[in-house]
C-alpha positions as CSV (number, residue, x, y, z in Angstrom):
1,X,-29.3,-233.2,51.6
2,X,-30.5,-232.2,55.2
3,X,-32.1,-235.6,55.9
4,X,-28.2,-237.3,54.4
5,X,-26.6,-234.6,56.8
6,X,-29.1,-235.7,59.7
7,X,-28.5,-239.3,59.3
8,X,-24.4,-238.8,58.9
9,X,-24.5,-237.0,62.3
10,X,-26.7,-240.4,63.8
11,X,-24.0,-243.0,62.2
12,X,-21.2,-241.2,63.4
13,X,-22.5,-241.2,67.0
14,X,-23.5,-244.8,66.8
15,X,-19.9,-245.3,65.4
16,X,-17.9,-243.1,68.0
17,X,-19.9,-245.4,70.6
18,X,-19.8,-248.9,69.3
19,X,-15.9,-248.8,67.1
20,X,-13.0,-249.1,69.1
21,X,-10.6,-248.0,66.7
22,X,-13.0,-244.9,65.5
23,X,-13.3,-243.7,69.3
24,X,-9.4,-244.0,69.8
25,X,-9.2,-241.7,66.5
26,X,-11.8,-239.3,67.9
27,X,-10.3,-239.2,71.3
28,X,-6.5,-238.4,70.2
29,X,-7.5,-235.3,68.4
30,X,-10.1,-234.1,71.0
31,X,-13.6,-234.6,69.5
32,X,-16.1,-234.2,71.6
33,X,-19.1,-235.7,70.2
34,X,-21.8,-233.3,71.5
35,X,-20.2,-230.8,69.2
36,X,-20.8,-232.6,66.0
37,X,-24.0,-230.5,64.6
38,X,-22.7,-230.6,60.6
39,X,-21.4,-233.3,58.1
40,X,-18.0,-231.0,58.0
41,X,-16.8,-231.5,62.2
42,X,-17.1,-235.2,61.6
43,X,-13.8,-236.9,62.1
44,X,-12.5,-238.8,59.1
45,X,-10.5,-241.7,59.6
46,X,-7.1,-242.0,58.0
47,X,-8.1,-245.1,54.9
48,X,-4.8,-245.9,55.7
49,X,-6.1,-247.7,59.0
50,X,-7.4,-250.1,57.2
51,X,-3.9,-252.2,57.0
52,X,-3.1,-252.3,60.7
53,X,-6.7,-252.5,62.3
54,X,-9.9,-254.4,62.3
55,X,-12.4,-251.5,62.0
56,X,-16.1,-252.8,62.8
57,X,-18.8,-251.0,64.7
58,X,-20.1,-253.4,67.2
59,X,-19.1,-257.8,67.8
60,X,-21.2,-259.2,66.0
61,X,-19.5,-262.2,63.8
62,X,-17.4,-261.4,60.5
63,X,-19.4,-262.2,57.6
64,X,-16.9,-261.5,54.7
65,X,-13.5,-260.1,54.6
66,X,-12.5,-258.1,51.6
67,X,-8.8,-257.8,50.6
68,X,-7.3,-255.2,48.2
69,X,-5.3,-255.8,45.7
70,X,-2.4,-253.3,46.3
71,X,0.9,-254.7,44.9
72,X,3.5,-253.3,47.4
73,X,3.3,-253.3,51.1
74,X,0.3,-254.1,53.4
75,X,-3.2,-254.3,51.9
76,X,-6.3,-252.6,53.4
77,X,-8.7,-255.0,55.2
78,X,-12.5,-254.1,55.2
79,X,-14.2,-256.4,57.7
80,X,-18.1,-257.0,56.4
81,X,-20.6,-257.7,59.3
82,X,-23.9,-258.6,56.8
83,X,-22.9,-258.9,52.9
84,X,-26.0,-258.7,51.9
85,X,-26.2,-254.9,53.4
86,X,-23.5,-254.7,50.6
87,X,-25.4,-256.7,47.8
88,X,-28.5,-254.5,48.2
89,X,-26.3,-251.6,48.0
90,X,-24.4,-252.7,44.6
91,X,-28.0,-252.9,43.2
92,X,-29.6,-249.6,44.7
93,X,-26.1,-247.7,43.1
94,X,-26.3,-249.1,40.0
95,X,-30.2,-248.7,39.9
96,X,-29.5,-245.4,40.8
97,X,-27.5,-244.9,36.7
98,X,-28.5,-247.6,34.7
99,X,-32.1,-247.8,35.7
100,X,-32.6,-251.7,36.5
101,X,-30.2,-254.2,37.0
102,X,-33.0,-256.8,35.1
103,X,-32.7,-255.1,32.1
104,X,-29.1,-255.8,31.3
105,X,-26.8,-258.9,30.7
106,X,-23.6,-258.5,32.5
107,X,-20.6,-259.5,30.8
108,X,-17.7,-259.6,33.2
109,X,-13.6,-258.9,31.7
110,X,-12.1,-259.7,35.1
111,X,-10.6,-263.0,37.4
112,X,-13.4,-265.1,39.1
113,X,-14.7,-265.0,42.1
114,X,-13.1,-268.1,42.4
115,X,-9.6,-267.1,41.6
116,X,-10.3,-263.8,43.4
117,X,-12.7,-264.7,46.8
118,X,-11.5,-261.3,48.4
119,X,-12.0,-258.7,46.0
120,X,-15.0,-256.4,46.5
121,X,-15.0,-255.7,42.6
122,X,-15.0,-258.9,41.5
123,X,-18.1,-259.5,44.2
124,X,-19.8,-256.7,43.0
125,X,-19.7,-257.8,39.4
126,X,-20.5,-261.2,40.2
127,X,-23.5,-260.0,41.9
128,X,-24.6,-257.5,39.3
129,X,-24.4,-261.0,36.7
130,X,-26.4,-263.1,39.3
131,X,-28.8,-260.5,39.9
132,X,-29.3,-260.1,35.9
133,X,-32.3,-261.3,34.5
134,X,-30.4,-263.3,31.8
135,X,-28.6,-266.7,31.9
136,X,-26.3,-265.2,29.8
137,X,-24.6,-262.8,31.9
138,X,-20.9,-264.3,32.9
139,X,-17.0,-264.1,32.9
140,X,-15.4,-264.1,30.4
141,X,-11.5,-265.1,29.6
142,X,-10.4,-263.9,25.7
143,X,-11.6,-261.9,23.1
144,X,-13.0,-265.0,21.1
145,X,-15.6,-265.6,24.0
146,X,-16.4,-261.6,23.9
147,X,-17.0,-261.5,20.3
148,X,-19.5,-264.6,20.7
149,X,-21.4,-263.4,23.4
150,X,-21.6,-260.3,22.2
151,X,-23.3,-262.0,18.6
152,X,-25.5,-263.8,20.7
153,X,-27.0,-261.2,22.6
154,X,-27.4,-258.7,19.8
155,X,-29.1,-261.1,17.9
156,X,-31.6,-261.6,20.9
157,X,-31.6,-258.0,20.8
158,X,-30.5,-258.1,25.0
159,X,-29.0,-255.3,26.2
160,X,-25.7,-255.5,27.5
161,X,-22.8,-254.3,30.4
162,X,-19.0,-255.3,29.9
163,X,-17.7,-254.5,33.4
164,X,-14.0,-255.0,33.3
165,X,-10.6,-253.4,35.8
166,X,-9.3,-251.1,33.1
167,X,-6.1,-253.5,32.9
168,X,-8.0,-256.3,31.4
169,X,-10.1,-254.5,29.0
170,X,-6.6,-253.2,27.6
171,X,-5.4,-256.2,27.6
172,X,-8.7,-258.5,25.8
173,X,-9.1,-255.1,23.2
174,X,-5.3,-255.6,21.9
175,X,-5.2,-258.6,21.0
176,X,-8.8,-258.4,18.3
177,X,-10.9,-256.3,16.7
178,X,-14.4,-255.5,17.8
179,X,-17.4,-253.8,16.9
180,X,-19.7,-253.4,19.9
181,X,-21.4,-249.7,18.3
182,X,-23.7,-250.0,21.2
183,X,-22.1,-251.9,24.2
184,X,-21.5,-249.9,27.0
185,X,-18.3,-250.2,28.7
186,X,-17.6,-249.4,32.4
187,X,-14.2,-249.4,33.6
188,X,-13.6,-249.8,37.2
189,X,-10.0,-248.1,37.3
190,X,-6.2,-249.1,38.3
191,X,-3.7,-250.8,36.5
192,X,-3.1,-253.4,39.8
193,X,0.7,-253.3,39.3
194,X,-0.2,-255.2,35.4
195,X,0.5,-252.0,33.7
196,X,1.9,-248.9,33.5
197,X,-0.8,-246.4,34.6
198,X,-2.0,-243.7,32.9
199,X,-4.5,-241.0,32.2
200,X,-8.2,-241.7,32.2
201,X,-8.9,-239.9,29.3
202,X,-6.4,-241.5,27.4
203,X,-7.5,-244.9,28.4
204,X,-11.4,-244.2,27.4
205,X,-10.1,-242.9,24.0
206,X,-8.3,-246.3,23.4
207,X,-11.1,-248.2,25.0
208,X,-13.5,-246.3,22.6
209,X,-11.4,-246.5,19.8
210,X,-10.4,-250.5,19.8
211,X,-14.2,-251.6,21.1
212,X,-15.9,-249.5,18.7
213,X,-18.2,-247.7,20.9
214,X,-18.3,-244.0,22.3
215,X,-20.2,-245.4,25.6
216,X,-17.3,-245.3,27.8
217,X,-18.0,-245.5,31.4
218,X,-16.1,-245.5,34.6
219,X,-17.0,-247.0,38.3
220,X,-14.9,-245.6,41.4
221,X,-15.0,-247.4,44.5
222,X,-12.7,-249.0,46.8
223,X,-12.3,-252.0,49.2
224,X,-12.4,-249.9,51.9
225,X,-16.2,-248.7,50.8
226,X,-19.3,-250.2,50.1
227,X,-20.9,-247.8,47.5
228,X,-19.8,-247.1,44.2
229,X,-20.1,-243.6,42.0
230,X,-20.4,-243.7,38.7
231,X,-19.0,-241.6,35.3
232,X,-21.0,-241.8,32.5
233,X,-20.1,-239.3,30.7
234,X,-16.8,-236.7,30.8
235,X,-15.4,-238.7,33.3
236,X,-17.5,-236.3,35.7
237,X,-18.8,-238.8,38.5
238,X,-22.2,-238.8,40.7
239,X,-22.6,-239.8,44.0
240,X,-25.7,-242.6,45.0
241,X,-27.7,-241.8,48.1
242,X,-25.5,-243.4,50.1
243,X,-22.5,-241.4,49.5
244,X,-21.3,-238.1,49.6
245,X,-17.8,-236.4,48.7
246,X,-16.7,-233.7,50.5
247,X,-12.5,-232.4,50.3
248,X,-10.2,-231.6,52.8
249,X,-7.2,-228.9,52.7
250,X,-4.1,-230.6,51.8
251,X,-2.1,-228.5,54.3
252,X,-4.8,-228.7,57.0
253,X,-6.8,-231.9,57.6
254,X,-9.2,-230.6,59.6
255,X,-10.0,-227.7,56.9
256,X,-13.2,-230.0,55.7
257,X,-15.7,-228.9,52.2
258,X,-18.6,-229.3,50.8
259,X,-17.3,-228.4,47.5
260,X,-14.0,-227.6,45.9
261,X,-10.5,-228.5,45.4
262,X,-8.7,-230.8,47.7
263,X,-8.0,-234.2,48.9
264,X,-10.9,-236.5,49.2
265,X,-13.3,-237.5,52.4
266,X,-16.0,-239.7,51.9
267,X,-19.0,-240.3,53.8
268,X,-20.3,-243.6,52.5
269,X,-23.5,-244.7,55.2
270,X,-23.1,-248.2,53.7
271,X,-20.3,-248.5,55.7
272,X,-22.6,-248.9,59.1
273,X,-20.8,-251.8,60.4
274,X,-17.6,-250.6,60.2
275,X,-16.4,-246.6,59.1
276,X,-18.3,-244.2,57.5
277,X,-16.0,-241.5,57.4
278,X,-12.8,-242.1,55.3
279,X,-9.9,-239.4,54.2
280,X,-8.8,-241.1,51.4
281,X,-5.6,-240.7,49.2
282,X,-7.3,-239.4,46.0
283,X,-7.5,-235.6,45.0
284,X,-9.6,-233.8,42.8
285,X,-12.8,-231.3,42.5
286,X,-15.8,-231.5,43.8
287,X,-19.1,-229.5,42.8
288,X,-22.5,-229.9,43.7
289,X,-24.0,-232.0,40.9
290,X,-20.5,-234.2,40.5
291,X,-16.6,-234.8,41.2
292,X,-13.6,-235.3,39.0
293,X,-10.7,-237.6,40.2
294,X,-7.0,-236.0,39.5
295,X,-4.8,-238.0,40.9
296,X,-3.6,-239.0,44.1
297,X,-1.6,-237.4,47.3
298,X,2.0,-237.5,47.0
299,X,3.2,-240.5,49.6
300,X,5.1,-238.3,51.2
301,X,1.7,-236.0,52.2
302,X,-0.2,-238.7,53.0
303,X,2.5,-240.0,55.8
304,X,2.5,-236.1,57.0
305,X,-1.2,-235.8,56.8
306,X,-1.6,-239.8,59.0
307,X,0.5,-237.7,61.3
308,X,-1.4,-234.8,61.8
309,X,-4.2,-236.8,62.2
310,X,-2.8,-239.2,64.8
């Protein structure tokens, strides 16, 4: 934890130095970076940012541009210097929970890459299926395909991932019946505007229920980050190395914990090249061994938080 504290302090002085956007942040609420000496007096941007500025740390050229997939309004805009910084950092985070990447097949209930060039999921689990081991790892479209791929791999006796946006696996489990007793299933949150939202633990007991199995994961991450935690069990989620969750007060940005109740700031170091510090719009808890998501901040307190901040 010291040597992640040490390191946050480095990036965030390399940041306040070499992103415009970051430094005019800093500046407005009077940060003064020889006083930074902990993780909790590091300025966190406002996520919001993300729609009206291009937020990189240094000029070097744009190597991909990531687009989410809000349905009203403008969409955040995450500006990647060096993908692969990002596809070494998909593999480390899932490494980090599911042991190797090789020893999986990736099955992926999701558009394509093709269909969806902008989306860091849809990156992510294209990357996780090229990085697999096995040629059978792909996207698939309907339930038919599931239920044959599925066969084929229990029958080589291959273990297997089906990474889908929770939307989609609704969507595929409806319309068939499955058996998959010892698939895992990781959901990567969000209805995208296709669905009425609602509770995670209602949507992991129909997910468990229509797919047959009790393995019943969940992935948070966001366009706006470059590492992803992971829930494997009670919906409690761990951070990877690259990551830490800390909360805010929700009457008092500036009121900044290691642990607790609050609305979230993340510290995600994979984020070199353009923010590492991020107050987000999510709520929750946060312990020392892992967080749990609630909800998120009432529109109305995140425009009155943006203008605190700013």
């Amino acid at each position: 934890m010291i040597k992640f504290e040490s390191k946050s302090i480095e990036v965030f002085k390399y940041q306040y130095n070499n992103n415009l956007v970051y430094k005019s942040f800093c500046d407005s609420i009077n940060i003064k970076i020889e006083n930074i000496d902990c993780i909790e007096k590091i300025p966190f941007l406002p996520i919001s940012l993300f729609k009206s500025n291009k937020i990189i740390s240094g000029d070097s050229k744009i190597d991909k541009i990531f687009i989410s997939s809000g349905t009203t309004g403008s969409k955040s805009t995450h500006y990647v210097i060096d993908k692969s910084l990002y596809e070494k950092n998909i593999i480390n985070c899932f490494n980090q929970f599911y042991k190797k990447v090789s020893n999986y097949a990736f099955i992926g209930v999701c558009p394509s890459p093709k269909s969806k060039p902008n989306s860091s999921l849809v990156f992510m689990i294209n990357h996780l299926i090229n990085s697999s081991d096995y040629r059978e790892s792909q996207f698939i479209t309907n339930g038919i395909e599931l239920i044959n791929l599925v066969e084929d791999l229990k029958q080589k006796n291959i273990n297997y991932i089906i990474y889908g946006l929770s939307y989609a696996l609704l969507d595929i489990s409806e319309k068939m019946k499955f058996d998959f007793e010892n698939s895992i299933v990781i959901e990567t949150g969000g209805m995208k505007g296709f669905r009425d939202e609602i509770p995670k633990e209602e949507l992991h007991d129909l997910l468990s229920e229509r797919f047959g199995t009790v393995n019943i994961h969940s992935e948070y991450g966001m366009t706006e980050l470059l590492s992803q935690s992971y829930a494997i069990e009670n919906l409690k989620f761990k951070t990877p190395d690259s990551k830490r969750i800390m909360v805010r007060s929700e009457t008092d940005p500036f009121k900044i914990q290691k642990n607790g109740r609050g609305a979230f700031n993340i510290i995600d170091l994979a984020n070199i090249n353009s923010c590492s510090f991020l107050a987000t719009d999510d709520y929750g808890n946060v312990t020392e061994d892992f967080f749990e998501i609630y909800g998120r901040i009432d529109e109305s307190d995140i425009r009155g938080c943006n203008q605190m901040l700013l």
